[in-house]
PyMOL Python script that loads the backbone (N, CA, C, O; Angstrom):
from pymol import cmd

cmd.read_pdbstr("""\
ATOM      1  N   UNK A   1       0.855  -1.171   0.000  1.00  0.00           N
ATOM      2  CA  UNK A   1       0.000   0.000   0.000  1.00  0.00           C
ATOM      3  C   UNK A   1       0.904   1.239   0.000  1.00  0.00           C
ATOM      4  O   UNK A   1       1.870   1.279   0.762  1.00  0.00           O
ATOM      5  N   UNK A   2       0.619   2.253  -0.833  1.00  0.00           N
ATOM      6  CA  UNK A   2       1.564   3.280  -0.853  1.00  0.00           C
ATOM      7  C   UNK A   2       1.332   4.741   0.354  1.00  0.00           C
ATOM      8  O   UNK A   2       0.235   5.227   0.630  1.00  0.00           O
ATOM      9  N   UNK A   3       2.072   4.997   0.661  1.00  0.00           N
ATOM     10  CA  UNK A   3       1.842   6.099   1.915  1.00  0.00           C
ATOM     11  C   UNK A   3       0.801   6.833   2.249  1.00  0.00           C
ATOM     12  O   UNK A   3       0.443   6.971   3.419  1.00  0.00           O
ATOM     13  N   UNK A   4      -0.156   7.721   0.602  1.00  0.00           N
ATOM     14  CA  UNK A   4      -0.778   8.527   0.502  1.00  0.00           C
ATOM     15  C   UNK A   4      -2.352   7.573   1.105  1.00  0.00           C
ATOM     16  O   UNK A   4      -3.374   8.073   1.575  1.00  0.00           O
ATOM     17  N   UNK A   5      -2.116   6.442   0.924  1.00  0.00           N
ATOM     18  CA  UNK A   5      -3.559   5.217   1.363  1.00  0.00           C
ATOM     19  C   UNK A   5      -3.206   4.917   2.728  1.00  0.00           C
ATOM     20  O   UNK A   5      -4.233   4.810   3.398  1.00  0.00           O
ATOM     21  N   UNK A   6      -2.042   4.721   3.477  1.00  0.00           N
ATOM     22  CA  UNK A   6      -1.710   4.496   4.533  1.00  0.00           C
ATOM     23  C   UNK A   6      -2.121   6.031   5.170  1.00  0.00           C
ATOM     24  O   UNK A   6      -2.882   6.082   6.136  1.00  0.00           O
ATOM     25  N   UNK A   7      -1.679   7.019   4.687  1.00  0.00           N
ATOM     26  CA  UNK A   7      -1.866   8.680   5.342  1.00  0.00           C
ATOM     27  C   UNK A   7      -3.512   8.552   5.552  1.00  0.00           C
ATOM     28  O   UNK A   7      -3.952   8.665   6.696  1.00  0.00           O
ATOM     29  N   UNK A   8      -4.357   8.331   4.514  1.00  0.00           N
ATOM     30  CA  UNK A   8      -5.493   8.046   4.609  1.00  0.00           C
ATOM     31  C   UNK A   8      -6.736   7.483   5.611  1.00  0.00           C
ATOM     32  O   UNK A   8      -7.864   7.883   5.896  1.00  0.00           O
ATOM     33  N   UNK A   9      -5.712   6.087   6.062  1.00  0.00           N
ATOM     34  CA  UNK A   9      -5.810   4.977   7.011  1.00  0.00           C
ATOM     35  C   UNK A   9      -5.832   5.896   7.943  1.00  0.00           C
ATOM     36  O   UNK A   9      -6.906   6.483   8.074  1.00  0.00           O
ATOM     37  N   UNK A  10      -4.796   6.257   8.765  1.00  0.00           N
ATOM     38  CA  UNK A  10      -4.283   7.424   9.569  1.00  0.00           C
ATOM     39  C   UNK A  10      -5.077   8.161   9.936  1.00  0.00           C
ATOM     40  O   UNK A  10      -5.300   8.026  11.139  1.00  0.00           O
ATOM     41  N   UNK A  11      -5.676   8.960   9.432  1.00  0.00           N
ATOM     42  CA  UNK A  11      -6.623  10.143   9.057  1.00  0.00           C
ATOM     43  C   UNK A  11      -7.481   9.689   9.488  1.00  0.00           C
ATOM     44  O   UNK A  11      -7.877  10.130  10.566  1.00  0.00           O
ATOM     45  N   UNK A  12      -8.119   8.682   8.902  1.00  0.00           N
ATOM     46  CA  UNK A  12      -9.843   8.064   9.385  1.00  0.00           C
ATOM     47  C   UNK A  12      -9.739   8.063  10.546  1.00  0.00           C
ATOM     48  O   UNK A  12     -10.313   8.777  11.368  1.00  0.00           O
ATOM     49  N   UNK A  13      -8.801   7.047  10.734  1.00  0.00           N
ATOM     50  CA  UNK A  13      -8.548   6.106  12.517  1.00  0.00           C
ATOM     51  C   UNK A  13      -8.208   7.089  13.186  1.00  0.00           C
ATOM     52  O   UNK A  13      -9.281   7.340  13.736  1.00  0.00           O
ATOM     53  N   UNK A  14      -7.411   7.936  13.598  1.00  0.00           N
ATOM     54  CA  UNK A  14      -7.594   8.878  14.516  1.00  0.00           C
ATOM     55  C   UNK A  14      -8.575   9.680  14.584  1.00  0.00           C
ATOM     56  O   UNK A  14      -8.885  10.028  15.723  1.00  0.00           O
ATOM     57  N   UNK A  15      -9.292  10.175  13.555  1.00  0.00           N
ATOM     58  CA  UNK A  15     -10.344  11.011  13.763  1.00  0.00           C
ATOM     59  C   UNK A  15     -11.463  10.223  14.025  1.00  0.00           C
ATOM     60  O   UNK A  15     -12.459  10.918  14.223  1.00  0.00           O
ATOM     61  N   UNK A  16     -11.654   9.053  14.097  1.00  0.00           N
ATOM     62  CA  UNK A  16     -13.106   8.539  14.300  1.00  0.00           C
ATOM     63  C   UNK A  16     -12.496   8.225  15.600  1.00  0.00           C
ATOM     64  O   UNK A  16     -13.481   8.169  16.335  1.00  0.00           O
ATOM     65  N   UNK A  17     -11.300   7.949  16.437  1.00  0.00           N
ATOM     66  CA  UNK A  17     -11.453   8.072  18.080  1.00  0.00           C
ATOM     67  C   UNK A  17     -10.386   9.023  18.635  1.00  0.00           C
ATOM     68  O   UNK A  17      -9.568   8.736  19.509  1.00  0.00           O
ATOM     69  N   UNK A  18     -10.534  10.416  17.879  1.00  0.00           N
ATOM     70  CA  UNK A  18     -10.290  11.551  18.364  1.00  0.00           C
ATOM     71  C   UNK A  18      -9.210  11.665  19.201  1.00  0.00           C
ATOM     72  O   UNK A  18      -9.034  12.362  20.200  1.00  0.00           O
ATOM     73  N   UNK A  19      -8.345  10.674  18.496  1.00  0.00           N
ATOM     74  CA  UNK A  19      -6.576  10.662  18.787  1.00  0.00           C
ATOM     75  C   UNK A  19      -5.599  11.956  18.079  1.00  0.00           C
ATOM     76  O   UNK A  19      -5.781  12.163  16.879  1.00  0.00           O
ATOM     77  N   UNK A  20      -4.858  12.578  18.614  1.00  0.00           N
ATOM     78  CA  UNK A  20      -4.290  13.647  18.092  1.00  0.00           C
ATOM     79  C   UNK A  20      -3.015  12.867  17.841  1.00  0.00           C
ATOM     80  O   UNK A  20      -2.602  12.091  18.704  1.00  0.00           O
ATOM     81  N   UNK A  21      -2.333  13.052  16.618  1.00  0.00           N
ATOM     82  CA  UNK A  21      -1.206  12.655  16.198  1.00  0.00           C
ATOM     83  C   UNK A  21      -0.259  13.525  15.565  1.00  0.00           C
ATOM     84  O   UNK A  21      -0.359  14.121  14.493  1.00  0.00           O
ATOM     85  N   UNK A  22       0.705  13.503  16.425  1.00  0.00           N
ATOM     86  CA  UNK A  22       2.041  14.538  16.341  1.00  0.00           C
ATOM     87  C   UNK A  22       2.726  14.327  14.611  1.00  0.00           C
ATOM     88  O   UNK A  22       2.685  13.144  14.274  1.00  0.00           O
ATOM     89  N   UNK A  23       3.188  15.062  13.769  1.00  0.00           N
ATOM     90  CA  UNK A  23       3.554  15.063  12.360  1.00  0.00           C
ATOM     91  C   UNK A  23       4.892  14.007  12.809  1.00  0.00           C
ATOM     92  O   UNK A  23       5.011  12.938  12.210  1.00  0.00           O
ATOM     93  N   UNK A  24       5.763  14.351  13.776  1.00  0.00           N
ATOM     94  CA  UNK A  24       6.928  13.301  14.037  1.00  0.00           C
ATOM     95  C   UNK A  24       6.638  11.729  14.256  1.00  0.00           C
ATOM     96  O   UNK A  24       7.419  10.784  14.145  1.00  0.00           O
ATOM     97  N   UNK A  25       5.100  11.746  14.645  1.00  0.00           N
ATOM     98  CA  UNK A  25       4.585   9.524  15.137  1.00  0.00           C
ATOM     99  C   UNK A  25       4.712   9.636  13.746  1.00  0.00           C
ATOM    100  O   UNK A  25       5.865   9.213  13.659  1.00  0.00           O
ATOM    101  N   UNK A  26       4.329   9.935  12.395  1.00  0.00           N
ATOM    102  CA  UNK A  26       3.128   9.449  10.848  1.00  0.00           C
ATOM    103  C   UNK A  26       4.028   8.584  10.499  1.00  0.00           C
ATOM    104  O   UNK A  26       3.535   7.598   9.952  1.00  0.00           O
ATOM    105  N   UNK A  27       5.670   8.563  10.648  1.00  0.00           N
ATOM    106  CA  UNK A  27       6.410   7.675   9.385  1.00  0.00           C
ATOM    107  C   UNK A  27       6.101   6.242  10.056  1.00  0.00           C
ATOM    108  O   UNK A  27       5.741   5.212   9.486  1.00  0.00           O
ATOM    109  N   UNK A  28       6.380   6.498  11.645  1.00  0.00           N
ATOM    110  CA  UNK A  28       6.042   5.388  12.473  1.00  0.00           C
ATOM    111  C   UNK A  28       4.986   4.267  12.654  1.00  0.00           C
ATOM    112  O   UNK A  28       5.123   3.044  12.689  1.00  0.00           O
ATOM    113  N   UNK A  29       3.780   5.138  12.770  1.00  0.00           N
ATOM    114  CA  UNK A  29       2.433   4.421  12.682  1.00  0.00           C
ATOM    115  C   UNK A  29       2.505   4.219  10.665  1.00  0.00           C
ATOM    116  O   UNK A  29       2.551   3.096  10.161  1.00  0.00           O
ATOM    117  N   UNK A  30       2.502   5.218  10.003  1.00  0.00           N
ATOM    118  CA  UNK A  30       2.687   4.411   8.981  1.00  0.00           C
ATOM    119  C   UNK A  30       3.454   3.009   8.794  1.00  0.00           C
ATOM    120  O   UNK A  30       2.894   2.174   8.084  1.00  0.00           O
ATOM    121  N   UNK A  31       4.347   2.776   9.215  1.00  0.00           N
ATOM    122  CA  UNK A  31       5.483   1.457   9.084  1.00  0.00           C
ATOM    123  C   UNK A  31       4.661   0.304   9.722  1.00  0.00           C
ATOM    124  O   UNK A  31       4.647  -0.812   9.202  1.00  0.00           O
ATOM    125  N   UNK A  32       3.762   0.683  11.213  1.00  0.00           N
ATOM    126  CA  UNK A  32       3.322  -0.362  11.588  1.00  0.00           C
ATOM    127  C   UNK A  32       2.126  -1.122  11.396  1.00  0.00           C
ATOM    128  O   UNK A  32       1.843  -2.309  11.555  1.00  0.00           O
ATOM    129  N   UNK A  33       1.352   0.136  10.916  1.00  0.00           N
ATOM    130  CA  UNK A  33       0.211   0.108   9.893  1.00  0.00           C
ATOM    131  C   UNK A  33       0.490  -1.077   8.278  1.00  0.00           C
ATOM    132  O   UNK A  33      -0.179  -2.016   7.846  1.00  0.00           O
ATOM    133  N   UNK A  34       1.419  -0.606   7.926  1.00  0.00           N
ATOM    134  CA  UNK A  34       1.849  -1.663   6.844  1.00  0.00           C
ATOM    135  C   UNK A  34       1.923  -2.427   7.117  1.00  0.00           C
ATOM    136  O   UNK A  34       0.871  -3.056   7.006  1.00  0.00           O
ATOM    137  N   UNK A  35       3.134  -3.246   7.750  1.00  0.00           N
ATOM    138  CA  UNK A  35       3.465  -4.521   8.920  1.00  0.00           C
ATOM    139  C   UNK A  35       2.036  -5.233   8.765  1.00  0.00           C
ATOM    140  O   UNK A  35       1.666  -6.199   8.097  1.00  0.00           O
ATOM    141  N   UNK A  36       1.254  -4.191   9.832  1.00  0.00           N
ATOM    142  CA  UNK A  36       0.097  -5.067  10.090  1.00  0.00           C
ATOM    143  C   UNK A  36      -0.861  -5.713   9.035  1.00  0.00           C
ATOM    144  O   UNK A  36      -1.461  -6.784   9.116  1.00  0.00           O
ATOM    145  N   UNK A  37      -0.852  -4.685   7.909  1.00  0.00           N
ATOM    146  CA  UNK A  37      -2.128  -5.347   6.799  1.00  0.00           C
ATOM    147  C   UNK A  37      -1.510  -6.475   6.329  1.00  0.00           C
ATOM    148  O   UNK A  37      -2.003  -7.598   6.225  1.00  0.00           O
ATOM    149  N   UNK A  38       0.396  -5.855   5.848  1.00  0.00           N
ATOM    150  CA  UNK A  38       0.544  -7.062   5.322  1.00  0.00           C
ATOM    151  C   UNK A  38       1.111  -8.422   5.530  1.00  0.00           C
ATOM    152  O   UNK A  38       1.567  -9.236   4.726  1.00  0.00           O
ATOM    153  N   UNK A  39       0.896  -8.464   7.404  1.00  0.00           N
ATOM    154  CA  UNK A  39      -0.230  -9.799   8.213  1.00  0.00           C
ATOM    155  C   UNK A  39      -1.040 -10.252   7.987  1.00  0.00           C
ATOM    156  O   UNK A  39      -1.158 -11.463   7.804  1.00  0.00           O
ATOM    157  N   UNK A  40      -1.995  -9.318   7.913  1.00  0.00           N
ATOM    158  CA  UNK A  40      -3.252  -9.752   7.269  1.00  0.00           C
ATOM    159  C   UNK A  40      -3.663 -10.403   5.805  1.00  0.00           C
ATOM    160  O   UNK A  40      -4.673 -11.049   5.524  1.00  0.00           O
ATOM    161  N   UNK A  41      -2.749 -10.091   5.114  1.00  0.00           N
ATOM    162  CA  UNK A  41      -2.531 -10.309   3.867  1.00  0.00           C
ATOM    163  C   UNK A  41      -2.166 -11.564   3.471  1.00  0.00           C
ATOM    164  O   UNK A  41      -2.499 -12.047   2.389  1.00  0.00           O
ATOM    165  N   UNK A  42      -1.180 -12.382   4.681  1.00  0.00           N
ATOM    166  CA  UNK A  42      -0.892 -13.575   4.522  1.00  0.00           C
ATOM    167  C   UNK A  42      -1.938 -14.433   5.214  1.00  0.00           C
ATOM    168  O   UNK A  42      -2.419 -15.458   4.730  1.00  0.00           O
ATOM    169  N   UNK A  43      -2.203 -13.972   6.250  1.00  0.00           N
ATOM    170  CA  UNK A  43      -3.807 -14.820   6.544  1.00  0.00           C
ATOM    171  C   UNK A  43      -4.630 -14.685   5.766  1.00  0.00           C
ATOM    172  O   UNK A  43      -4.885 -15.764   5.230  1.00  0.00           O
ATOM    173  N   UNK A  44      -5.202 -13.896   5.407  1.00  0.00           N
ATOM    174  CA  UNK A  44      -6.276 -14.067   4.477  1.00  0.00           C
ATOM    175  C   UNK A  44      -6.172 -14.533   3.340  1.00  0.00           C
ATOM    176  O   UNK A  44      -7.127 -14.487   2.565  1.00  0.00           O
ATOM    177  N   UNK A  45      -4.690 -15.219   2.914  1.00  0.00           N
ATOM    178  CA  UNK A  45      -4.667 -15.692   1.829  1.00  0.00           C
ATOM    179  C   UNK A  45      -3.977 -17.518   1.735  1.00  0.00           C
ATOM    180  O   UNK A  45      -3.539 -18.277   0.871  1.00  0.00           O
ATOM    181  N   UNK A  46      -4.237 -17.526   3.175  1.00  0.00           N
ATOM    182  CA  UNK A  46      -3.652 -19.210   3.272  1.00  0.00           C
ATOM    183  C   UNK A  46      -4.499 -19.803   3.193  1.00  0.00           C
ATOM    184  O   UNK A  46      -5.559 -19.647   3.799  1.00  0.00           O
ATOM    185  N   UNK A  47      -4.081 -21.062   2.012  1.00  0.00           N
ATOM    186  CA  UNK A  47      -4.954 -22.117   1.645  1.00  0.00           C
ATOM    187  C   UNK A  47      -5.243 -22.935   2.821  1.00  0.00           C
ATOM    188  O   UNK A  47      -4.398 -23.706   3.275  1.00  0.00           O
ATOM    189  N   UNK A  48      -6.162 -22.827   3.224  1.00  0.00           N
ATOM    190  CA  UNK A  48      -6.674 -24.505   3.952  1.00  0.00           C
ATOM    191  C   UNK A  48      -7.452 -25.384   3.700  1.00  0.00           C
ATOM    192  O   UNK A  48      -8.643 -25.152   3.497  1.00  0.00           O
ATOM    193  N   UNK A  49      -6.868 -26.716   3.659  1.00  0.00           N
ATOM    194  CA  UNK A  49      -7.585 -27.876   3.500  1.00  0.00           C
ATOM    195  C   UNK A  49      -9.340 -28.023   3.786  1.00  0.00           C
ATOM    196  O   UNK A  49      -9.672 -27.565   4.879  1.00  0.00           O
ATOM    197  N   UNK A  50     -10.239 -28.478   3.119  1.00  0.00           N
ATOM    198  CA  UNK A  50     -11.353 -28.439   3.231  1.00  0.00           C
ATOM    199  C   UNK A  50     -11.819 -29.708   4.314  1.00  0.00           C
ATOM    200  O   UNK A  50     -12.965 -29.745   4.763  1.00  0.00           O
ATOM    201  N   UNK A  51     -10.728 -30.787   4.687  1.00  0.00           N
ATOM    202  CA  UNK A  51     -11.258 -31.319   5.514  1.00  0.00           C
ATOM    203  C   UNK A  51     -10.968 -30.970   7.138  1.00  0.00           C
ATOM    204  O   UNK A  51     -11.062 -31.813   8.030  1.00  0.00           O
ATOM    205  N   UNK A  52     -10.702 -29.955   7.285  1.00  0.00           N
ATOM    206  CA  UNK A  52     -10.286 -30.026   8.229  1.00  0.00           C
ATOM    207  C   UNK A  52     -11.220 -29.137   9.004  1.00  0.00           C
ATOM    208  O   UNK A  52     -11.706 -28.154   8.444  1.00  0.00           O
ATOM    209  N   UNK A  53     -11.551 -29.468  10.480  1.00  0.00           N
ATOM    210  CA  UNK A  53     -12.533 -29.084  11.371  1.00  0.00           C
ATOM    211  C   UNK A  53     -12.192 -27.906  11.695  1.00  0.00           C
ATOM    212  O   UNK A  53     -10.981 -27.705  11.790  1.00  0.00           O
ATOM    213  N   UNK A  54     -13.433 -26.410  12.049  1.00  0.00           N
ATOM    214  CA  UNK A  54     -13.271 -25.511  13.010  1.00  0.00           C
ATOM    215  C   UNK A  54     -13.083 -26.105  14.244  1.00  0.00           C
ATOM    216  O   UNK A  54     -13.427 -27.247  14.549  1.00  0.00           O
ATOM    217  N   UNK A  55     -12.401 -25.107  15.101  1.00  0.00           N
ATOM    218  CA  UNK A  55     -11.688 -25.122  16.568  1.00  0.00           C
ATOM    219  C   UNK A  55     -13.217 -25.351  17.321  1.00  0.00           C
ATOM    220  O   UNK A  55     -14.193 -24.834  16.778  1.00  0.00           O
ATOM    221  N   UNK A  56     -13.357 -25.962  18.300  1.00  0.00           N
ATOM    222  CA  UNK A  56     -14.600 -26.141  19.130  1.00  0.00           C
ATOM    223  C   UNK A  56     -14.887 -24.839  19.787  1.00  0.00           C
ATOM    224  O   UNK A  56     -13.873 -24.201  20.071  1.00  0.00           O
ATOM    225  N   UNK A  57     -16.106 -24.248  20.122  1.00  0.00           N
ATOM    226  CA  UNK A  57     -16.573 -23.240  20.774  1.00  0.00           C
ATOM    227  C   UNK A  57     -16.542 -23.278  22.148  1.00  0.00           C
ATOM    228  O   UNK A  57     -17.685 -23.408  22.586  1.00  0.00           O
ATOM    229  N   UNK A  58     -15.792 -23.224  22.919  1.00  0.00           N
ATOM    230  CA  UNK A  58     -16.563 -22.664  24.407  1.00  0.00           C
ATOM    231  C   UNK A  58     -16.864 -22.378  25.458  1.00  0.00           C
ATOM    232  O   UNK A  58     -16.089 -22.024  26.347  1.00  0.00           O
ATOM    233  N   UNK A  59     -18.507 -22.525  25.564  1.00  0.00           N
ATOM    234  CA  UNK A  59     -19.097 -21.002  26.415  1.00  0.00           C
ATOM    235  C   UNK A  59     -19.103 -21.670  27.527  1.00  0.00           C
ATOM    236  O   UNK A  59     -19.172 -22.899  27.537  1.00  0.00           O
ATOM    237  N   UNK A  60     -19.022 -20.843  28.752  1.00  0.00           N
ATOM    238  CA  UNK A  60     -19.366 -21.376  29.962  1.00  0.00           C
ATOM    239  C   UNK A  60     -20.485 -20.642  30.052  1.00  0.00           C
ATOM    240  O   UNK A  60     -21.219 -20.752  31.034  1.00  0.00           O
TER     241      UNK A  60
END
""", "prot")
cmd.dss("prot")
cmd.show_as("cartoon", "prot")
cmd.util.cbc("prot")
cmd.orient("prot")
């Protein structure tokens, strides 16, 4: 993802919980912001076997 979509990211997420962010955190939270999607990126893209069971639920 290129910076100006990450700056973006940024932007939303602090302003929808009214976090103030210093111009010196952006390169930072940008870097970890990346990191993180593209975590996500490898989970959401691992093949798994169709026989294999969900984890059991549970509730007490």
């Amino acid at each position: 993802m290129e910076d100006p979509a990450l700056d973006a990211w940024i932007d939303a997420g602090t302003a929808a919980l009214g976090i103030v962010v210093k111009p010196e955190w952006r390169q930072a939270i940008r870097m970890h912001l990346a990191i993180s999607l593209g975590h996500a990126e490898t989970v959401l893209t691992a093949e798994l076997p169709d026989h294999l069971d969900p984890a059991p639920v549970f509730r007490a």
